[in-house]
N, C-alpha and C positions, 0 to 999 in steps of 0.2 A: 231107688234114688235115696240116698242119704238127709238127714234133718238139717235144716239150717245148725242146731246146734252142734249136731256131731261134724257138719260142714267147718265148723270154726275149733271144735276141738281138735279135728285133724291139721288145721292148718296154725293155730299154736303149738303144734306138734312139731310140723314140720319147721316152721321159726324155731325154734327150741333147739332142733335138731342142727341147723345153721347156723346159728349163732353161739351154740355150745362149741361145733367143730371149728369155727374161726376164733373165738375164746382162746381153745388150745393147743391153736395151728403152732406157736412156738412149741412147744413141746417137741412135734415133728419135726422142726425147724433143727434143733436141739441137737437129734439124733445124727442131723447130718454135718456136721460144721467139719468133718473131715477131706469134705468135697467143697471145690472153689463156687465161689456164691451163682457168678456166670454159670457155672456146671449145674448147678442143683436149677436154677431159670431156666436152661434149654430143658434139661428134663421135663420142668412142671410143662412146659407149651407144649411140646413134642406128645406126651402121653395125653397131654387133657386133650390137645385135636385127635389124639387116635380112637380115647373115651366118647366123645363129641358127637363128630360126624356122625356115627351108629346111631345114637339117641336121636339126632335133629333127622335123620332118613325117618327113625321108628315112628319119631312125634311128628311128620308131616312138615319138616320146618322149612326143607331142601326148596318151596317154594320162594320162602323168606331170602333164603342165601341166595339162591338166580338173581331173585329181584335186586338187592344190596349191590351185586356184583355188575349187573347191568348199566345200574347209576353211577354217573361217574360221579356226582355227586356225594352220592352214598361211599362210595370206594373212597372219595379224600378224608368224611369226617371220619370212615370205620378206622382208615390210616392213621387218622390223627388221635383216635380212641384206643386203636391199637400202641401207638408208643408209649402214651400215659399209660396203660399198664403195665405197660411190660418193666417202662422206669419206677412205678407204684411199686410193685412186687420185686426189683430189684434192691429196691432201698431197702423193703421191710424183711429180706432173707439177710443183707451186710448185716441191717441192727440185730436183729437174735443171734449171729455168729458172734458177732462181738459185746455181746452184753450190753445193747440201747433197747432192752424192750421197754423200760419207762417209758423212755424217751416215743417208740413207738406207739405205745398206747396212747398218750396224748396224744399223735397224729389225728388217730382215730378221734380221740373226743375234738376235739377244735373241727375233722370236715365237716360235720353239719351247719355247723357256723362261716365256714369257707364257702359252704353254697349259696346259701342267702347273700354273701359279698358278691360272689359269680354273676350269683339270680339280678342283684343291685346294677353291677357295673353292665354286664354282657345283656341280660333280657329285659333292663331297664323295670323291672321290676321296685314294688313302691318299698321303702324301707320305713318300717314305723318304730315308732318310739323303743318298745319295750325290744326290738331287735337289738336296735342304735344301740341300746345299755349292756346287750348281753356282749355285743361287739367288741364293745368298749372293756368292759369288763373281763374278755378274754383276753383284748390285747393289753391291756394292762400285765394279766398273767405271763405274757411269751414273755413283756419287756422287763418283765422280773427274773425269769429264767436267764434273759441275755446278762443281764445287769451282774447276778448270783455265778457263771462261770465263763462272763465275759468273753462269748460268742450267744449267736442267736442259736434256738436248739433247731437243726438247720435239718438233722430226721425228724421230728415230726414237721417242721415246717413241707419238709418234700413232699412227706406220705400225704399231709392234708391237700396241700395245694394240686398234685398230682392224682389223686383220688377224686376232689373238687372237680378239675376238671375234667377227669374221667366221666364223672356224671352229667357233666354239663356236654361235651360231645356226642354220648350216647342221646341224651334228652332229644336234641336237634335230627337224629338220625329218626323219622318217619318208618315206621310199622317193621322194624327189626326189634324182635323180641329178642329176651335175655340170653336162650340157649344159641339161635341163632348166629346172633353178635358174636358170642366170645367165640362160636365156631370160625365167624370170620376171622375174628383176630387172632386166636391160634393158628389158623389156618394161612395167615399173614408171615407169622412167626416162624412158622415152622421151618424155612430152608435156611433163615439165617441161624437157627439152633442148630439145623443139623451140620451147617460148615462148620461151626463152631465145635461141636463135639466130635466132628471126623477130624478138624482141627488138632485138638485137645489129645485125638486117640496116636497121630502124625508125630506131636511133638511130646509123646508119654507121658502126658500130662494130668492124662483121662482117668479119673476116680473110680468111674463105673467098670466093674471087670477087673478090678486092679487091688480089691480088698475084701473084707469079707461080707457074704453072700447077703447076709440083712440089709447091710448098707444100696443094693444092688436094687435091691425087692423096695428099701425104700423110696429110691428115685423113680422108681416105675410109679410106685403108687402114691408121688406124684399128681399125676392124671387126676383120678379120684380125689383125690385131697382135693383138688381147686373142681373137680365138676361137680361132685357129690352135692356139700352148701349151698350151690349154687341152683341146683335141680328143688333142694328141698325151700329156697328161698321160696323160688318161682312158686312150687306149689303154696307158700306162706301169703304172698299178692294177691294170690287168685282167690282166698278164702276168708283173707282179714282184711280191715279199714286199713289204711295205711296210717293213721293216727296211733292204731295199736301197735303197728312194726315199727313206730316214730318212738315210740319209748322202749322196745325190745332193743334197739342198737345199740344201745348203751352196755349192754351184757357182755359183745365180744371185748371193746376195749378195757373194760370192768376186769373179766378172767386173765385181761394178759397182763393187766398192771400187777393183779394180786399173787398171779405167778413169776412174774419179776422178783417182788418182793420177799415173798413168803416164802418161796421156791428156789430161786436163782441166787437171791442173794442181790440184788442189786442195791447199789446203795440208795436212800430217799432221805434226803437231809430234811432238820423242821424248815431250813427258809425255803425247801423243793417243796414241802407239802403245802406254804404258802399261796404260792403259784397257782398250786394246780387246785385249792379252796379257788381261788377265783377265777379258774376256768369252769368247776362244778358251779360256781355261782351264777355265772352266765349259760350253761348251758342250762341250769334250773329257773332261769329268767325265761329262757327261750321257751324253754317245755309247759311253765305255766303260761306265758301267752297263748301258743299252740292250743294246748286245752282250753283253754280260754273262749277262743277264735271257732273252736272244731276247725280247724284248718289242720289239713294231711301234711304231718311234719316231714322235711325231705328226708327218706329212709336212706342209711346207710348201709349197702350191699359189698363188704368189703372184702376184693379177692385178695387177699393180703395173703 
């Protein structure tokens, strides 16, 4: 039996290990922008149910899944958790084909602040001061971005609010764990991916099979790309307070801005860097309360 301490070294590890690979999912993203965004989306569902099911058989989850599926209950919210991500993950593959990972990244930084509005409006939840401010203090930031190019930034708005309430349906859904879940939802997914890409292959549209062989091996792997993070999450939960994974989230949005910029080239004007000072100022409001409070900050598990 392993040490508490080496219990928590492993499971900083495996955060680490998460949040590094969501960090530099555009990268992968990157690779493929030769294949239609739909295209590279049926892939990820299609291979991560075929990655899945094996693993939730091996870990004993299969009981999880009966159960889910039994409830009709269960079967509307998983439905309703399944669209939100499949729309979450479809916005945040457009934005890196098209050069909005800025724009992406903020998604990320603003949903933890999107849940505490969820938590507000939907679970009636008490909203305190020092939330109010960081609120405030965010949407100040969006209404400086709209103001600056004269639309609202409408991908991160999606990724947040779509992600948001990704969490917030999941929340609601009783004794369906993480591997589970996305089994169901993949598993949801999968026939309309697959018309889709027998579709795609019908009207020679189909990327896959039709270019060279890396591009091919990358939509397979896929799969692993969105189960892998997701495995090493799970084991991250199991190990750490969730107070400490409240401040690790910040890393994946962090790697993808700084690869935007430093990497990609995306443009960050000073009145952009404005903005997004008073998004970190709010999410730094937030995170001193948090600590504050010891209150387990809503962790962001993002299948982006």
């Amino acid at each position: 039996m392993s040490s508490p301490a080496a219990s928590r070294g492993r499971g900083y590890a495996y955060a680490l290990g998460a949040y590094s690979i969501w960090g530099l999912i555009p990268v992968y993203f990157k690779l493929l922008v030769a294949a239609p965004p739909l295209e590279v989306l049926a892939h990820r569902i299609v291979w991560a149910f075929v990655m899945l099911l094996p693993i939730a058989w091996h870990r004993d989850r299969l009981r999880e899944l009966l159960r889910a599926l039994r409830s009709s209950r269960a079967r509307l919210q998983l439905s309703a958790s399944t669209v939100l991500i499949a729309l979450n993950w479809l916005i945040y593959i457009w934005a890196v084909f098209h050069g909005r990972i800025v724009e992406a990244s903020l998604g990320y930084f603003l949903t933890p602040l999107v849940n505490v509005v969820l938590g507000v409006l939907v679970l009636k939840e008490r909203l305190e001061r020092p939330k109010l401010l960081a609120i405030a203090l965010a949407a100040g930031g969006v209404l400086w971005l709209t103001l600056l190019s004269g639309r609202p930034p409408w991908i991160s708005l999606g990724l947040a609010l779509s992600f948001g309430s990704y969490g917030l349906a999941r929340k609601v859904v009783r004794d369906v764990g993480a591997v589970a879940g996305l089994t169901v939802e993949t598993g949801l997914l999968c026939a309309p991916s697959l018309a889709y890409l027998a579709w795609a292959s019908a009207s020679g549209t189909l990327a896959f099979r039709s270019g060279p062989p890396l591009r091919d091996v990358l939509l397979v792997l896929a799969g692993p790309v969105t189960a892998i993070p997701l495995l090493f999450f799970a084991g991250a939960v199991a190990r750490l307070p969730l107070s400490s994974l409240g401040f690790l989230q910040y890393a994946s949005p962090s790697m993808q801005f700084l690869l935007a910029v430093l990497v990609y080239g995306e443009p960050f004007r000073a009145a952009q860097a404005g903005a997004f000072a008073l998004i970190w100022l709010a999410l730094a409001v937030f995170a001193a309360h948090t600590l504050r409070r010891g209150d387990a900050e809503p962790v962001m598990a993002p299948d982006a």
